[in-house]
C-alpha positions in Angstrom: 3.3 3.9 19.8 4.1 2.7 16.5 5.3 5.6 14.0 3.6 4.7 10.4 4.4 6.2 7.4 1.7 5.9 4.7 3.6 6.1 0.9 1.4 7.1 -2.1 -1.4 9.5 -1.2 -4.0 8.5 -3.9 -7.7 7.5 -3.1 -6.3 5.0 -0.4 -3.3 6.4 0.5 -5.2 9.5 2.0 -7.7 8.0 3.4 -5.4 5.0 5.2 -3.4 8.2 6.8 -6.7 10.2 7.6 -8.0 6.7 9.1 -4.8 5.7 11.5 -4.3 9.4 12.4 -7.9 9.3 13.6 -6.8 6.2 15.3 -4.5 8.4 17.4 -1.3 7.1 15.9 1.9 9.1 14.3 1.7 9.2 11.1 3.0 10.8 8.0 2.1 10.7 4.7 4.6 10.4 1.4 4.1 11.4 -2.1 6.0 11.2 -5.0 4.5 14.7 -6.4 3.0 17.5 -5.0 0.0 18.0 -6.5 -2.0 15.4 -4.4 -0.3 16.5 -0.6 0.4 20.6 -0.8 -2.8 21.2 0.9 -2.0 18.3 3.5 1.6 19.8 3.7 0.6 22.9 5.1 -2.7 22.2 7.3 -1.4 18.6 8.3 -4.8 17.6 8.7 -6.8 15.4 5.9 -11.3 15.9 5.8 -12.7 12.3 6.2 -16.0 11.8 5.0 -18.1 8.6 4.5 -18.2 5.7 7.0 -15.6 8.1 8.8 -16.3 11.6 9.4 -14.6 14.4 10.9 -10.6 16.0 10.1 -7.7 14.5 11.3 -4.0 15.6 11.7 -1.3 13.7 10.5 2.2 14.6 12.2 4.0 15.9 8.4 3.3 15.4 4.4 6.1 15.0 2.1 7.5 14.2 -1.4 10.9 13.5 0.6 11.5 9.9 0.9 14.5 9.8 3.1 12.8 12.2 5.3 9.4 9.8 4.9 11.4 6.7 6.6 13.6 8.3 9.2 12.7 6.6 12.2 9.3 5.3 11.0 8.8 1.6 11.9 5.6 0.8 9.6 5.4 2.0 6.1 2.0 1.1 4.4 2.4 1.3 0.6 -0.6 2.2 -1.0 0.4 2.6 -5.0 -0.3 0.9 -7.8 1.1 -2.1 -7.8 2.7 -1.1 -11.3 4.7 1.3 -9.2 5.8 -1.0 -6.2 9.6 -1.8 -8.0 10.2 1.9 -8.2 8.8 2.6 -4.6 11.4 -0.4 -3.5 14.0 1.3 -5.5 13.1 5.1 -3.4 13.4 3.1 -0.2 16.1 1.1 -0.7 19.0 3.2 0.2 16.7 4.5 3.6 15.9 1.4 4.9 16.6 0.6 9.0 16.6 -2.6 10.8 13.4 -3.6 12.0 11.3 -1.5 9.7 7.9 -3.3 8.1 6.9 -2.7 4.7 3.1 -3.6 3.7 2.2 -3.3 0.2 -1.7 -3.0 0.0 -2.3 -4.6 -1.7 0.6 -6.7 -3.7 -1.7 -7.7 -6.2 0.2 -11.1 -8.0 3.5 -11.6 -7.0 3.8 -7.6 -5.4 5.5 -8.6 -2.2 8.1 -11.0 -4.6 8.6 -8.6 -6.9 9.8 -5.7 -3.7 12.0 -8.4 -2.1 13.3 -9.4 -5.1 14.5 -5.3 -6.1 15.9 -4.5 -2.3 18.1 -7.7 -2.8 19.4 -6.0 -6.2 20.3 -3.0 -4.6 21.6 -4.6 -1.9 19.8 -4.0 0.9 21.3 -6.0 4.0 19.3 -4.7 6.8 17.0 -6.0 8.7 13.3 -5.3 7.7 10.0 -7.5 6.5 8.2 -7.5 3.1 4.5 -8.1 3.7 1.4 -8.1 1.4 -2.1 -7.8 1.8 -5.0 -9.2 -0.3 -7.0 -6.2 -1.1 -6.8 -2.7 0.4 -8.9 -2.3 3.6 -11.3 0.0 2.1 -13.5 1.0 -0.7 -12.5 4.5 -0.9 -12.4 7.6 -3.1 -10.4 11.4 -3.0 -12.8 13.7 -4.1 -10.2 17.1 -3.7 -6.4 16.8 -2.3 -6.9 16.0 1.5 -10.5 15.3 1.1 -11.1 11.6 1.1 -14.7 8.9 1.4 -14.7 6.2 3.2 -17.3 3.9 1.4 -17.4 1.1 3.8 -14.2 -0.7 6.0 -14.1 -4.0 4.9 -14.4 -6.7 8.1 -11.2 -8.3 7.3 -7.9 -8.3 4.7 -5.8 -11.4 5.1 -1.7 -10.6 4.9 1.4 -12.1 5.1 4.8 -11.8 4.9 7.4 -12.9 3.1 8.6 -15.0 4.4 6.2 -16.6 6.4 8.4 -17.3 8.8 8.0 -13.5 10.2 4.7 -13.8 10.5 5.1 -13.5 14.1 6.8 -10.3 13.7 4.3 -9.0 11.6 1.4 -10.0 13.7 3.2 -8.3 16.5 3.2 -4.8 14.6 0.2 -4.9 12.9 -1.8 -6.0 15.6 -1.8 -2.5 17.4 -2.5 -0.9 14.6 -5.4 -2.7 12.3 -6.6 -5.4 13.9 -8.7 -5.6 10.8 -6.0 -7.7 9.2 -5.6 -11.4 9.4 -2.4 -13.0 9.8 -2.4 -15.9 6.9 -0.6 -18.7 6.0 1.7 -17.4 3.4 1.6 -15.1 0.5 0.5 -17.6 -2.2 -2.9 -17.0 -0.4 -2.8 -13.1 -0.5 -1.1 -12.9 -4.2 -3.7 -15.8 -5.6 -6.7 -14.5 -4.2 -6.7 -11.5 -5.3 -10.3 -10.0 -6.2 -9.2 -6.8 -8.0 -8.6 -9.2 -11.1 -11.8 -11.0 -11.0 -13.8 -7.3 -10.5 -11.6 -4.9 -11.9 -10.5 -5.6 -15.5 -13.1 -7.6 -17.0 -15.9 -5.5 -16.0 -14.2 -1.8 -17.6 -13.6 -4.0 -20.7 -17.1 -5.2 -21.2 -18.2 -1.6 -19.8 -15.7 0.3 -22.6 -17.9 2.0 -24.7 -19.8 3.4 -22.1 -17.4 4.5 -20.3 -16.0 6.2 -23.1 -19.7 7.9 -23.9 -20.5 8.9 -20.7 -17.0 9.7 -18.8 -18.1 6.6 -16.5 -21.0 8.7 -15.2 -22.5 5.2 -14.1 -22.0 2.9 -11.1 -19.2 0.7 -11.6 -20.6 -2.3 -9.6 -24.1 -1.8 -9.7 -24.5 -0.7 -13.4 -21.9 -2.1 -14.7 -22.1 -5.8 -13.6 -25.1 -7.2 -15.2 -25.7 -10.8 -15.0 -24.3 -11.6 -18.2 -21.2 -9.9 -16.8 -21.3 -11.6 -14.0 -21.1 -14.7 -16.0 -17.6 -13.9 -17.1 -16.5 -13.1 -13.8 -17.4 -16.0 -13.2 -15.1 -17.8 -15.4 -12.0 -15.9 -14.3 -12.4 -16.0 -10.7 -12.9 -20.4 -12.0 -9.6 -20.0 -13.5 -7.5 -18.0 -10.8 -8.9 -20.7 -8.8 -7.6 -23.6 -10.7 -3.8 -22.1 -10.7 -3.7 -21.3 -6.9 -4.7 -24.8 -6.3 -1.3 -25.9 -7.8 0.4 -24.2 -4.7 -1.7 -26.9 -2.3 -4.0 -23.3 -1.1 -7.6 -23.6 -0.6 -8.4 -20.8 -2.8 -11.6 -18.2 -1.5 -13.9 -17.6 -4.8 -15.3 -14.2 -5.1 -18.8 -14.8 -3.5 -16.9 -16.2 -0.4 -14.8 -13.1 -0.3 -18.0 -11.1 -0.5 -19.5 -12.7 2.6 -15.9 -12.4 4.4 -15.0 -8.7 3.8 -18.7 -7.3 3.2 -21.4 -9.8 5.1 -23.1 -10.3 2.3 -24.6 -13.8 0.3 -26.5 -14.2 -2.6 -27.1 -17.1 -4.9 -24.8 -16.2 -7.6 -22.0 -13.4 -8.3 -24.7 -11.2 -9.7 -26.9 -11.0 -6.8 -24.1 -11.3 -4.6 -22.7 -7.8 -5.6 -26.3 -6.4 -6.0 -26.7 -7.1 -2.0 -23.6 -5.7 -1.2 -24.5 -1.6 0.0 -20.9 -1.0 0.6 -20.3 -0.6 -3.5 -23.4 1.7 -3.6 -22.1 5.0 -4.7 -18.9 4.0 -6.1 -18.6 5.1 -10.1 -17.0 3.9 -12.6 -13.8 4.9 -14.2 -13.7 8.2 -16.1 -12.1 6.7 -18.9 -9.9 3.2 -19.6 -6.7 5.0 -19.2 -6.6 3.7 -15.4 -5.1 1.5 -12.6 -8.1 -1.1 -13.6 -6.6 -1.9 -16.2 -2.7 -0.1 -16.2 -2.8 -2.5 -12.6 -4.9 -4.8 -12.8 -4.1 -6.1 -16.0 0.0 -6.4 -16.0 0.3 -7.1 -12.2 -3.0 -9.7 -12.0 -3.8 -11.1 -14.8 -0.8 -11.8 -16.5 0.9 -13.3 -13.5 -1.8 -15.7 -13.2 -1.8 -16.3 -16.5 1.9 -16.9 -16.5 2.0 -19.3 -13.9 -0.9 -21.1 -15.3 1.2 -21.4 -18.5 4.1 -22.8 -16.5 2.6 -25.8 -14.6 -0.2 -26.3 -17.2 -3.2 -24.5 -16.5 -5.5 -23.4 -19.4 -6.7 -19.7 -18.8 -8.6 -19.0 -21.9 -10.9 -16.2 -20.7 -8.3 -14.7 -18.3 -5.8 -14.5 -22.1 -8.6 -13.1 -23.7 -8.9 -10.6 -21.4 -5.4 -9.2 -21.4 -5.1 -9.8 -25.4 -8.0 -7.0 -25.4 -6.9 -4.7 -23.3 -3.5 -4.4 -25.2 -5.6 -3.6 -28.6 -7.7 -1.0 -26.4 -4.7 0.6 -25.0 -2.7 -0.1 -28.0 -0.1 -1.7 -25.4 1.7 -5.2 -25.0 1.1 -6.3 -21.1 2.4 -9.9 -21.9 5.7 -7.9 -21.9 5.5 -5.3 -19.2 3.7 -7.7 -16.9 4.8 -9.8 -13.7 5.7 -13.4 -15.1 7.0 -16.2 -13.8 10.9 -15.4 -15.2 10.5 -11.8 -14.3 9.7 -12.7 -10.5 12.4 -15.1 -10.5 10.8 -18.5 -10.0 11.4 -19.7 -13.9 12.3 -23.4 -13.7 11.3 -23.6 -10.1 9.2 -26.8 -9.0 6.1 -26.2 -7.4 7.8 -27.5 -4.2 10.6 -25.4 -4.3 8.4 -22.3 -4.5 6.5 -23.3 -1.7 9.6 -23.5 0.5 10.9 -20.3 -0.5 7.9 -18.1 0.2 7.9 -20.2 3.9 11.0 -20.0 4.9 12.9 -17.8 2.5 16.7 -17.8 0.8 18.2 -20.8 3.2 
């Protein structure tokens, strides 16, 4: 049986370990602090409520990384993706042939962006770089080792990088969530990423109640009114329009809806108001978080950025990141992925494509 190591023990971190520990696998869980795992480091065992329910034992907890990765062969990343070049860095001196690495989810350009740091250090062995397109569920840790399960979603496409270990991948990942979907390359997991169009846009337009009421609301359901919906609308339009560049049939948000959740409607707004699996899910306490510290730097702005390199007008999507750096008195045109920082400055659309097929050769 495949040994898994889950890294980052957040709201999905805990409840991806609770989850493939009830699934009867080995599994240990990895933390950079203490403070979210001591509980889990003594009991091994992590409460699952929610659409899973009962207490499940994972084999260790730990904020050791080299003792994380000895002898694991699947490591699931669950971190912000602002936090994925560090977590390469950790890793990096630890790694062993044949190992897998899944970020979920890479967000823009997350998978690039690990490859890219465990060539720096220098990493010569053997292992795969994979991302997935969203995180398998909707989730939430209410108390360290307590985690929700607010619905599993039907299916998270991933791929790795490059495509050309798909095979690998599939063979792996297969055993263990056969909720994912092997896919073609990871232009179609970094480019359809749905975080961006719900995540960022909707705290912004949200901000001064969140700020009033500590996001004592529902974040889909209260939150995403139709004029909202309107301007989620537009961004999802223009992620749309730059993954076309890369010859991908992009997935809009309503598709993605019916694909993950079962659910239709006849625009965005209704869409989301038919879909019971956000029921329950509240909104931010305040704007100091991973919807916009992530979503923002690692989504946005790497759309954006490649949208300004092949031509691609992405007025709403700017106007979006331009506002949250006032709000958070921040610059994420400069600490975000872009083009030049992932590499690929320069780089024809057909030489981009090749690389994320068939990598360095």
């Amino acid at each position: 049986m495949v040994k898994i190591t889950v890294i980052g023990a957040g709201n999905g971190g805990q409840a991806l370990a609770g989850y493939l520990a009830m699934k009867g696998f080995d599994v240990a869980l990895f933390n950079r602090s203490r403070r979210r795992i001591y509980p889990i480091i003594e009991t091994h065992k992590i409460k699952m409520e929610g659409q899973v329910d009962g207490e499940y034992e994972v084999s260790f907890a730990t904020t050791k990384i080299d003792e994380a990765m000895k002898g694991r062969k699947l490591f699931m990343v669950v971190v912000p993706a602002f936090a994925h070049k560090e977590i390469a860095e950790k890793m990096a001196p630890f790694l062993e042939d044949g190992q897998i690495i899944v970020l979920n989810p890479g967000r823009t350009g997350g998978a690039l962006e690990f490859y890219n740091t465990l060539k720096r250090k220098g990493v010569k062995k053997d292992v795969i770089v994979a991302e997935a397109q969203t995180f398998i569920f909707a989730s939430r840790m209410s108390n360290p080792g307590v985690t929700r399960i607010f619905r599993i979603k039907n299916a998270v496409p991933v791929s790795a990088l490059p495509a050309s270990r798909n095979p690998d991948l599939a063979e792996t990942l297969q055993e263990v969530m056969p909720e994912f979907e092997i896919v073609k390359n990871i232009i179609y997991t970094s480019f359809n990423n749905i975080g961006v169009v719900l995540h960022p846009a909707t705290l912004i337009l949200n901000a001064a109640r969140v700020e009033t009421t500590a996001g004592k609301f529902e974040f889909y359901f209260e939150g995403i009114s139709p004029s909202v919906a309107k301007v989620l609308e537009k961004i999802d339009e223009e992620r749309c329009r730059v993954m076309k560049l890369f010859n991908v049939q992009p997935m809009t948000v309503k598709e993605w809806l019916s694909y993950a959740y079962d659910v239709s409607g006849q625009n965005l707004y209704h869409t989301i108001r038919n879909n019971e699996g956000y029921r329950g899910i509240y909104a931010p306490t305040s704007l100091d978080n991973r919807y916009l510290l992530e979503d923002v730097p690692m989504s946005l702005v790497p759309i954006s950025s490649f949208g300004k390199e092949f031509g691609v007008e992405t007025p709403v999507i700017d106007s979006m990141i331009s506002i949250a750096n006032v709000m958070l008195d921040g610059n994420f045109w400069e600490t975000g992925r872009t083009v030049e920082d992932l590499g690929l400055k320069g780089w024809s659309i057909e030489k981009i494509i090749k690389f994320v097929e068939e990598g360095e050769g």
